[in-house]
N, CA, C and O atoms as a Maestro MAE file, in Angstrom:
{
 s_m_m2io_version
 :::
 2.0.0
}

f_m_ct {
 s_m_title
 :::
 protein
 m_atom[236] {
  # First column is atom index #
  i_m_mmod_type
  r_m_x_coord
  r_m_y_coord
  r_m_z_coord
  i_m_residue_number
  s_m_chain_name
  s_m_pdb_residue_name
  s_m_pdb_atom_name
  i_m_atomic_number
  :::
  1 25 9.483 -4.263 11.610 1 A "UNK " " N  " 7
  2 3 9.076 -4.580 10.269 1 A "UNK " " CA " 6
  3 2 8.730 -3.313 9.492 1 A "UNK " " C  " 6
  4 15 9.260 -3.245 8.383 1 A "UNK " " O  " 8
  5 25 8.007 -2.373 9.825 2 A "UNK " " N  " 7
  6 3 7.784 -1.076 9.202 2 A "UNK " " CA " 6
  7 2 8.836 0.008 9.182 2 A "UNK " " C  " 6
  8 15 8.761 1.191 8.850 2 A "UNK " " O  " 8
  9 25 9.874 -0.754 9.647 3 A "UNK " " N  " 7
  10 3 11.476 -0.080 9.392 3 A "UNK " " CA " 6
  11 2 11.890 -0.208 8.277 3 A "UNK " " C  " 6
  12 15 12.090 0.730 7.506 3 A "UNK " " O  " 8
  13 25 12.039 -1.155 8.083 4 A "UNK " " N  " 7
  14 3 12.290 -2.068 7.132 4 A "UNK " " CA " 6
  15 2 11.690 -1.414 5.837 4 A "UNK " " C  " 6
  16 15 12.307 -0.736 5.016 4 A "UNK " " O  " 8
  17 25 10.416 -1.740 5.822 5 A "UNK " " N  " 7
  18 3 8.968 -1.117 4.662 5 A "UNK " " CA " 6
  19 2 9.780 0.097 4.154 5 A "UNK " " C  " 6
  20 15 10.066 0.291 2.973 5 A "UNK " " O  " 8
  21 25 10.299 1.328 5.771 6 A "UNK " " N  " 7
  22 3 10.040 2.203 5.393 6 A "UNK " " CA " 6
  23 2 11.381 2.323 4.502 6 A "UNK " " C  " 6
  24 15 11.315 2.548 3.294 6 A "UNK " " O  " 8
  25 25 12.550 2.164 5.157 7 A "UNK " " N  " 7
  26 3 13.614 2.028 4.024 7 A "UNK " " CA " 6
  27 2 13.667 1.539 3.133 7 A "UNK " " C  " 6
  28 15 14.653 1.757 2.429 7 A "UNK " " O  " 8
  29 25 12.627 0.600 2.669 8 A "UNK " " N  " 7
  30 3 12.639 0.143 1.072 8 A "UNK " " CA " 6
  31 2 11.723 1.268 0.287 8 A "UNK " " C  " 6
  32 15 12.060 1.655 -0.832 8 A "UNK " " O  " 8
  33 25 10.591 1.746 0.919 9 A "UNK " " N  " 7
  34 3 10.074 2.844 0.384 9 A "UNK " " CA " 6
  35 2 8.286 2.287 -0.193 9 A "UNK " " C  " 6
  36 15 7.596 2.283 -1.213 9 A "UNK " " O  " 8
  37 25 8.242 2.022 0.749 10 A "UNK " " N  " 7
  38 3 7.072 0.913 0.868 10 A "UNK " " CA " 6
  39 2 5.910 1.616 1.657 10 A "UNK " " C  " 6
  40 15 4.716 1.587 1.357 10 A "UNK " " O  " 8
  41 25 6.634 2.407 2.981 11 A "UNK " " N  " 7
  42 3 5.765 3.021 3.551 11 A "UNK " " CA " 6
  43 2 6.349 4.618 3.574 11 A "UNK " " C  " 6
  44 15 7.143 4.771 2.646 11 A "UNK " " O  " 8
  45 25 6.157 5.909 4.429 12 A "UNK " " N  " 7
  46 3 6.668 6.805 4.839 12 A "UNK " " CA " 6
  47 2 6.093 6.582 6.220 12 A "UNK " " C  " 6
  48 15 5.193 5.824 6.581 12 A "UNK " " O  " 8
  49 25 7.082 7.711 7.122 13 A "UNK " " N  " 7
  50 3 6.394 7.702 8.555 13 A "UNK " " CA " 6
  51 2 6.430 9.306 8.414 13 A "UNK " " C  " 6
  52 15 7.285 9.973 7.832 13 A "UNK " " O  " 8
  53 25 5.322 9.737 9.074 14 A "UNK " " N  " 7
  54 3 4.852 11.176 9.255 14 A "UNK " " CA " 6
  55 2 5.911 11.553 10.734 14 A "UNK " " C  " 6
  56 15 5.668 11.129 11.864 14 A "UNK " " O  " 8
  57 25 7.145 12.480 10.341 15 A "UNK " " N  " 7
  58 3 7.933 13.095 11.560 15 A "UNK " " CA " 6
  59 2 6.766 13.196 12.679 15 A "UNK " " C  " 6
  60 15 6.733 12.506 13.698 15 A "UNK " " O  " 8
  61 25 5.930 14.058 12.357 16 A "UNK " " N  " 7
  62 3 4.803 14.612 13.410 16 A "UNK " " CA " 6
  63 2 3.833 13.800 14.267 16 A "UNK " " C  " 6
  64 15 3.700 13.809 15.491 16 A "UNK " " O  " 8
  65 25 3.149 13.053 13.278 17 A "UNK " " N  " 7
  66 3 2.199 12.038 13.962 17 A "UNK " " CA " 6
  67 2 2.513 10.354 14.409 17 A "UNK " " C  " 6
  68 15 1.932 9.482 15.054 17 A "UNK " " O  " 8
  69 25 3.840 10.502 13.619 18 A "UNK " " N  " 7
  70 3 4.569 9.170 13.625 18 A "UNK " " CA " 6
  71 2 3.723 7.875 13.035 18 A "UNK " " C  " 6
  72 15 4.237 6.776 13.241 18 A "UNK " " O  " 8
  73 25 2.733 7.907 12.470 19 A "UNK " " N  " 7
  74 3 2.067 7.213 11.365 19 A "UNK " " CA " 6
  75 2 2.961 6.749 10.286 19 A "UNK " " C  " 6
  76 15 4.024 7.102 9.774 19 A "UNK " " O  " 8
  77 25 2.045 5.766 10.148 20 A "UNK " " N  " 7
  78 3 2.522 5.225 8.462 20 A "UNK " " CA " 6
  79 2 1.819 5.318 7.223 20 A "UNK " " C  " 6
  80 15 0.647 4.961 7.105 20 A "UNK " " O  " 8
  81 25 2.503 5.786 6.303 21 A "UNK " " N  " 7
  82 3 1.154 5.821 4.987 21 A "UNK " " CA " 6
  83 2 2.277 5.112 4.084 21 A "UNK " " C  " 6
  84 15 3.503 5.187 4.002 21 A "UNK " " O  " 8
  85 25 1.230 4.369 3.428 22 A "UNK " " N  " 7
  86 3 1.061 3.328 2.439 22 A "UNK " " CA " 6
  87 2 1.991 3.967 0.877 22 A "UNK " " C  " 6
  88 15 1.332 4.874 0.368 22 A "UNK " " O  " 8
  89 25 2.843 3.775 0.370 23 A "UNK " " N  " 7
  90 3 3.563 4.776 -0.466 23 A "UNK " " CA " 6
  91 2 3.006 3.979 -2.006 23 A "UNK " " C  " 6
  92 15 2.651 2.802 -2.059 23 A "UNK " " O  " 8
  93 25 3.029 4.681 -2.872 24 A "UNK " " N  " 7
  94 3 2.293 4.147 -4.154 24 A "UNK " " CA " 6
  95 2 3.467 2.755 -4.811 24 A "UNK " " C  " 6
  96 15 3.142 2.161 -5.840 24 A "UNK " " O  " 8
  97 25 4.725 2.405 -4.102 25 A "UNK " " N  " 7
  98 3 5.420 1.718 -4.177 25 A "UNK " " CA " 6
  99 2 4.633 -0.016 -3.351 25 A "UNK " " C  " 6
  100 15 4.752 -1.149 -3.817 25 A "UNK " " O  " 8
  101 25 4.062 0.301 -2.365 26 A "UNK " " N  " 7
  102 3 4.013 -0.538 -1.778 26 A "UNK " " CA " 6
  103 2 2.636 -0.995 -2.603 26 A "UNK " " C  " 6
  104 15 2.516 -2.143 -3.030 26 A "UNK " " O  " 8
  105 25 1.534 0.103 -2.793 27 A "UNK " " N  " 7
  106 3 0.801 -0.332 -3.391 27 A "UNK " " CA " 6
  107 2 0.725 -1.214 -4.970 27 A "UNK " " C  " 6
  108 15 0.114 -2.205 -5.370 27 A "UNK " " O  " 8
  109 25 1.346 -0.598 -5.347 28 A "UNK " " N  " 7
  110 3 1.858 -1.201 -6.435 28 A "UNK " " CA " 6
  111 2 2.390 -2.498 -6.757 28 A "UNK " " C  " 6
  112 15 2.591 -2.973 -7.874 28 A "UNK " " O  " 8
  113 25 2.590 -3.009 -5.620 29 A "UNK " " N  " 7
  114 3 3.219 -4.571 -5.540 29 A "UNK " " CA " 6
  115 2 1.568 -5.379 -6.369 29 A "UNK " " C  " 6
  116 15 1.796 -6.337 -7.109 29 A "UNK " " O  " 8
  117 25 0.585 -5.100 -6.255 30 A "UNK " " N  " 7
  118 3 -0.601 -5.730 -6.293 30 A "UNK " " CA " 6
  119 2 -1.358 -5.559 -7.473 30 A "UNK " " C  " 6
  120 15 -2.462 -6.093 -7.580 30 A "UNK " " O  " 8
  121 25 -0.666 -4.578 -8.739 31 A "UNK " " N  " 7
  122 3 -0.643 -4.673 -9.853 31 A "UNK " " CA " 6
  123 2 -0.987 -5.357 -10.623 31 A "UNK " " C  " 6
  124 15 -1.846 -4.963 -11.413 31 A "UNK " " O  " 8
  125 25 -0.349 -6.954 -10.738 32 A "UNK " " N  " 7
  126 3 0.151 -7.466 -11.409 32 A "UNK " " CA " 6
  127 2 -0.656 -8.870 -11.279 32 A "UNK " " C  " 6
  128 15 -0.347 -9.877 -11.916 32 A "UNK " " O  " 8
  129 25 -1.839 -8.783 -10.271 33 A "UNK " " N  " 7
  130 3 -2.729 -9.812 -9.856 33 A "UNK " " CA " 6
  131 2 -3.564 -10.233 -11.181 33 A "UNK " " C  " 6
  132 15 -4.104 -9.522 -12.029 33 A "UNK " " O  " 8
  133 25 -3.477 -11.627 -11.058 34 A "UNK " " N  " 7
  134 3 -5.048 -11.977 -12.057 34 A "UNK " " CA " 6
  135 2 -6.440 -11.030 -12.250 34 A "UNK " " C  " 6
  136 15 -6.874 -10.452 -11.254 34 A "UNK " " O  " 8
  137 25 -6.967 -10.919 -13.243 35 A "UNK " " N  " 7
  138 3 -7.862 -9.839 -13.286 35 A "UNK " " CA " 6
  139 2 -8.761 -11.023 -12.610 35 A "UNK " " C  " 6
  140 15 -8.859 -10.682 -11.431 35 A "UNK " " O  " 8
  141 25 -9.201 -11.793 -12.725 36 A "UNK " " N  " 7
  142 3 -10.536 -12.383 -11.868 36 A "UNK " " CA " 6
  143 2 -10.564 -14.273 -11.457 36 A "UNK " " C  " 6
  144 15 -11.016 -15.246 -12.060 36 A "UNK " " O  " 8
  145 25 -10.086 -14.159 -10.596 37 A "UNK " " N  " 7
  146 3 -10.567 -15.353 -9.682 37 A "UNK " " CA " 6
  147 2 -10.561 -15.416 -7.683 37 A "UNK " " C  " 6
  148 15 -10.201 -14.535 -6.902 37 A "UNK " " O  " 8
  149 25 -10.900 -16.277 -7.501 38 A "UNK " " N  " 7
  150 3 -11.430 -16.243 -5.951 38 A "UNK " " CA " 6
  151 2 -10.556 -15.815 -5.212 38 A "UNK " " C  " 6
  152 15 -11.040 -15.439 -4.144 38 A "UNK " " O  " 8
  153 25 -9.302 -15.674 -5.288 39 A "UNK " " N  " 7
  154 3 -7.947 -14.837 -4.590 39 A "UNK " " CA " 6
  155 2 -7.609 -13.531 -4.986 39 A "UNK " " C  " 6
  156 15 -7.153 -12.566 -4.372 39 A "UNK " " O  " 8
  157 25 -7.904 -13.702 -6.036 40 A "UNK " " N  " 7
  158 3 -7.429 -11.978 -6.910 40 A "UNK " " CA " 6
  159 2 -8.462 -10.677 -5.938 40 A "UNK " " C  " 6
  160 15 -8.036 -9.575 -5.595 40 A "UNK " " O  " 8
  161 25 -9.803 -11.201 -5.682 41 A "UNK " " N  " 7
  162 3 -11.171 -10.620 -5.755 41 A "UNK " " CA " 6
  163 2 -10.660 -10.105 -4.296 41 A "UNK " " C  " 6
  164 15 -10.647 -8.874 -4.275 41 A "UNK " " O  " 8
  165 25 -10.382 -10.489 -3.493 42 A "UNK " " N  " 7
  166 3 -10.618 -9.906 -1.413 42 A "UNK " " CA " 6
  167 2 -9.327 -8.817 -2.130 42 A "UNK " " C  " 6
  168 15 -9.301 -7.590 -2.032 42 A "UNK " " O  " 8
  169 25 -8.334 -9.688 -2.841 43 A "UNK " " N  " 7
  170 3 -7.466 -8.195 -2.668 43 A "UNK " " CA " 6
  171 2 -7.570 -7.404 -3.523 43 A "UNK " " C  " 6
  172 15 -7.025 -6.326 -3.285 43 A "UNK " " O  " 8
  173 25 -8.077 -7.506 -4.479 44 A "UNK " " N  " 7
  174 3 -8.423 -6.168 -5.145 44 A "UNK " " CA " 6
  175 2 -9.323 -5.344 -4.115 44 A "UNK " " C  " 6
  176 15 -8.816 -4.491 -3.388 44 A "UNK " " O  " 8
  177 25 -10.422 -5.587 -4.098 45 A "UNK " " N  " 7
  178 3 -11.294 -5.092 -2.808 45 A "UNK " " CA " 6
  179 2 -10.188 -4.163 -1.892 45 A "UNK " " C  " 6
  180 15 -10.185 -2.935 -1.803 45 A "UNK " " O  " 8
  181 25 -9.485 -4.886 -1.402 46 A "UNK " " N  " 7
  182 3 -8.647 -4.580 -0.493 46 A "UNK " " CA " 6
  183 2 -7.675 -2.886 -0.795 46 A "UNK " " C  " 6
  184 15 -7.522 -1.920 -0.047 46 A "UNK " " O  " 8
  185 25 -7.295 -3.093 -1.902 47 A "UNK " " N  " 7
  186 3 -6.597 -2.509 -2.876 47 A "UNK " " CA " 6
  187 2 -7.337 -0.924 -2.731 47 A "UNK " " C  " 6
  188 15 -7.036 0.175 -2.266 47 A "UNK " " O  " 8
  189 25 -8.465 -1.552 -3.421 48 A "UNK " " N  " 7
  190 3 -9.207 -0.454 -3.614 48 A "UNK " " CA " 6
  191 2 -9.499 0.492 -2.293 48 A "UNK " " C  " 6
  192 15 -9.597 1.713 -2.173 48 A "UNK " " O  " 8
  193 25 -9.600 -0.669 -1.294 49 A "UNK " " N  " 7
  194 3 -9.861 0.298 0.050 49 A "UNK " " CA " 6
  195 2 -8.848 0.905 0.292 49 A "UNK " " C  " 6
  196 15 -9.213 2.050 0.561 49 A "UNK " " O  " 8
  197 25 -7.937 0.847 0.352 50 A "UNK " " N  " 7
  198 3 -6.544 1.564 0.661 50 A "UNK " " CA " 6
  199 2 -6.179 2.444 -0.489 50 A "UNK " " C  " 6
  200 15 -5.240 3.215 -0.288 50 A "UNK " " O  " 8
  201 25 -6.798 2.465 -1.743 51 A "UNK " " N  " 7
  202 3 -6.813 3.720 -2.325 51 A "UNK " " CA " 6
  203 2 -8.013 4.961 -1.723 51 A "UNK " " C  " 6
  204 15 -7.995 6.186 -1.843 51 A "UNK " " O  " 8
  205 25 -8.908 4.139 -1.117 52 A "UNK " " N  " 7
  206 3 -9.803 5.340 -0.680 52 A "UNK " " CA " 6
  207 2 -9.559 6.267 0.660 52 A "UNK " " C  " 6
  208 15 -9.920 7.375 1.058 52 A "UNK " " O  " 8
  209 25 -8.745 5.188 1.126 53 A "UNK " " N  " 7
  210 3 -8.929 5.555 2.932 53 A "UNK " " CA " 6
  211 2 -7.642 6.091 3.232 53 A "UNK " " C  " 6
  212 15 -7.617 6.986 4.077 53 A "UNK " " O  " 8
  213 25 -6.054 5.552 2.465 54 A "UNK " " N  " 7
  214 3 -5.062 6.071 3.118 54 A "UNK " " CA " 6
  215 2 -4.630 6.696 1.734 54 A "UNK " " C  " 6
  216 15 -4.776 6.320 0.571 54 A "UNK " " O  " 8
  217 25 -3.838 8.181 2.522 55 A "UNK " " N  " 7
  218 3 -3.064 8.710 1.757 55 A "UNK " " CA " 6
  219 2 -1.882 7.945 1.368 55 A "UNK " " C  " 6
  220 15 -1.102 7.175 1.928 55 A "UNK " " O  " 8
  221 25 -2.085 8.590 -0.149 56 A "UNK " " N  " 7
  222 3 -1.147 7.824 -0.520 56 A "UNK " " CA " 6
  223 2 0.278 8.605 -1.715 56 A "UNK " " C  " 6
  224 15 0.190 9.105 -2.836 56 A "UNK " " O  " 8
  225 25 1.126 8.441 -1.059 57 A "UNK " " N  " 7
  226 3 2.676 9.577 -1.514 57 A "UNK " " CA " 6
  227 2 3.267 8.884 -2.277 57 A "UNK " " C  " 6
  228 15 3.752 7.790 -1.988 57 A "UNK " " O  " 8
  229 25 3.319 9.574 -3.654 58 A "UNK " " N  " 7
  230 3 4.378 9.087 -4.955 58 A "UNK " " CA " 6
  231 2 6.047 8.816 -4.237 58 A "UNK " " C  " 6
  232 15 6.733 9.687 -3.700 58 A "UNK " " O  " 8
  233 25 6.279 7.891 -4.355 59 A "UNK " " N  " 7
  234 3 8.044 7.654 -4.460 59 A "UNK " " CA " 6
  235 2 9.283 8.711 -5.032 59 A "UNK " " C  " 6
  236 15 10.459 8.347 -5.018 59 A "UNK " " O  " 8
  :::
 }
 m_bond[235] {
  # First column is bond index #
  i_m_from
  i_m_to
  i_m_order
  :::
  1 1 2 1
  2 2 3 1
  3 3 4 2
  4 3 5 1
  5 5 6 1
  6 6 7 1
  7 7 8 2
  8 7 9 1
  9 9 10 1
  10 10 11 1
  11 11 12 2
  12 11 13 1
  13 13 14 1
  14 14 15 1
  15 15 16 2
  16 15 17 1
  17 17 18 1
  18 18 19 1
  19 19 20 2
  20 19 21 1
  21 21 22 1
  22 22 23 1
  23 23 24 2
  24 23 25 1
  25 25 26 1
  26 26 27 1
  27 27 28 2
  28 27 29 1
  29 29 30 1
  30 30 31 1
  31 31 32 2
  32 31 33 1
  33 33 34 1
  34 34 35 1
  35 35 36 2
  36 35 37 1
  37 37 38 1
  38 38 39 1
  39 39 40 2
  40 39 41 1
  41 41 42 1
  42 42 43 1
  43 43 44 2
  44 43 45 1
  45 45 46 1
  46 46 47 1
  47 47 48 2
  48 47 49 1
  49 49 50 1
  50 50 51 1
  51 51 52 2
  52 51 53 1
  53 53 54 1
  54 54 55 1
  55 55 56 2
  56 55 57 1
  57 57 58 1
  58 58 59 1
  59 59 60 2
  60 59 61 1
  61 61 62 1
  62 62 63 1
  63 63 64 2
  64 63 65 1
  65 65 66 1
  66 66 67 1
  67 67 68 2
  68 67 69 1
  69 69 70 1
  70 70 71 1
  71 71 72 2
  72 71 73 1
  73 73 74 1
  74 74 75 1
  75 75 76 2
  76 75 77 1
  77 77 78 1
  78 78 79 1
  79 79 80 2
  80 79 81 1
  81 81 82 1
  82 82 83 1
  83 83 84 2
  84 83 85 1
  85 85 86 1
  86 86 87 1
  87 87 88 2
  88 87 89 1
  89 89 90 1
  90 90 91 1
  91 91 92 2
  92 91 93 1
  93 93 94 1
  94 94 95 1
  95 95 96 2
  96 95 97 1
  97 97 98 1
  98 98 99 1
  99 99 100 2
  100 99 101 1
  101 101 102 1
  102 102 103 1
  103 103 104 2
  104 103 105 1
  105 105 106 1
  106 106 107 1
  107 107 108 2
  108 107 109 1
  109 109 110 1
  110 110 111 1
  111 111 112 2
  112 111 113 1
  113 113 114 1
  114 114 115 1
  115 115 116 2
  116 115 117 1
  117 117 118 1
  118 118 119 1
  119 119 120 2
  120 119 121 1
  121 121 122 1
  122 122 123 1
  123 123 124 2
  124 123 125 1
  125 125 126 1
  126 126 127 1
  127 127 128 2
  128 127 129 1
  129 129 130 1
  130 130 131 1
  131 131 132 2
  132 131 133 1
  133 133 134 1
  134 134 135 1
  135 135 136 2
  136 135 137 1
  137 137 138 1
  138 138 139 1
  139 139 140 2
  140 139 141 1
  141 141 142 1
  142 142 143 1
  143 143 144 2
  144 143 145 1
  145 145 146 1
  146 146 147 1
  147 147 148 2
  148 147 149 1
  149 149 150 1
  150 150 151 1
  151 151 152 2
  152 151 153 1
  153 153 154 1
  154 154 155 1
  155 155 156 2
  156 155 157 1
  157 157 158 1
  158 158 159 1
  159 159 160 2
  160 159 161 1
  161 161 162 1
  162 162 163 1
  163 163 164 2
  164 163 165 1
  165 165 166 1
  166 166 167 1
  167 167 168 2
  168 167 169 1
  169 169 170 1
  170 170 171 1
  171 171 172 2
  172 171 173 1
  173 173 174 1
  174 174 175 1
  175 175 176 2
  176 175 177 1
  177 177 178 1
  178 178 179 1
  179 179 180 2
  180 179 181 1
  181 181 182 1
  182 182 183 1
  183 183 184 2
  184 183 185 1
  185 185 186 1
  186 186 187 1
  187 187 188 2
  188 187 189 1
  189 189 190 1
  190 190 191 1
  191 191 192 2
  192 191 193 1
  193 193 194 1
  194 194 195 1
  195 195 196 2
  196 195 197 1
  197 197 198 1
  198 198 199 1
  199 199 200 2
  200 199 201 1
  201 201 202 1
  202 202 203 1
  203 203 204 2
  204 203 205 1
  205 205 206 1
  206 206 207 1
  207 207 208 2
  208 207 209 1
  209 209 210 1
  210 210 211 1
  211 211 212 2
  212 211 213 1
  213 213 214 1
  214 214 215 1
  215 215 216 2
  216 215 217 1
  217 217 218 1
  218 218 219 1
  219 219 220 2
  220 219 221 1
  221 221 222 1
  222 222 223 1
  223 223 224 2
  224 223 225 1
  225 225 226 1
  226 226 227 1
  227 227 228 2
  228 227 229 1
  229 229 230 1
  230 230 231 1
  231 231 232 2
  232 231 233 1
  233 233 234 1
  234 234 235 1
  235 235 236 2
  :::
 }
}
């Protein structure tokens, strides 16, 4: 599945560490969410954590 990700450009894999980081493509899918109700809210949260914690590489 993160084959996949990565050829759409969703993720990158680090040659070296063989990791995955989160590409501002993939993030971006989550844009487009309602600004506020009971579903929108965990993933924004969510969102936000993965702007803090993983690097994240322009397309």
């Amino acid at each position: 599945m993160l084959v996949t990700l990565d050829e759409a450009g969703y993720v990158f894999r680090d040659d070296t560490s063989k990791r995955y980081t989160l590409s501002y493509k993939g993030v971006s899918l989550s844009k487009n969410l309602p600004a506020e109700n009971e579903t929108s809210k965990p993933i924004q949260e969510s969102r936000r954590n993965v702007f803090l914690l993983l690097p994240i590489r322009a397309c």
